[in-house]
N, C-alpha and C positions, 0 to 999 in steps of 0.2 A: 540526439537532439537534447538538449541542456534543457530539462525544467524544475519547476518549483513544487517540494511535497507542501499540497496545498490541509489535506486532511490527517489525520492518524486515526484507527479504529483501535486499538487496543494500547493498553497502559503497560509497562515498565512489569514483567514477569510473568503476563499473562502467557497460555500457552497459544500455540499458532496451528491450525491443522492444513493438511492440504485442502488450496482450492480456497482459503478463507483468504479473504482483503484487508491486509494490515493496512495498507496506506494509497492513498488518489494522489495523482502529481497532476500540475498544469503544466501545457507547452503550448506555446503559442493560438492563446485561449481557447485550446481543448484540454478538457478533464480525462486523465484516463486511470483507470483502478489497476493495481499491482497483485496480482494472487498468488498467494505462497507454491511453493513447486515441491514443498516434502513439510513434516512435521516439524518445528521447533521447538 
């Protein structure tokens, strides 16, 4: 399903742990949160 990243939680170099939420997308006006699957 095609949506929009509506949010970003973290800036350009920051680090990413499992289980944190870089980013929220909208699809068809529901919010859903993304959580990382390993360390970046």
């Amino acid at each position: 399903m095609p949506g929009t990243v509506t949010k970003v939680f973290f800036h350009e170099g920051e680090a990413v742990d499992e289980g944190d939420v870089p980013v929220a997308i909208e699809a068809m006006k529901m919010e859903t949160v993304i959580r990382a699957e390993r360390v970046c």
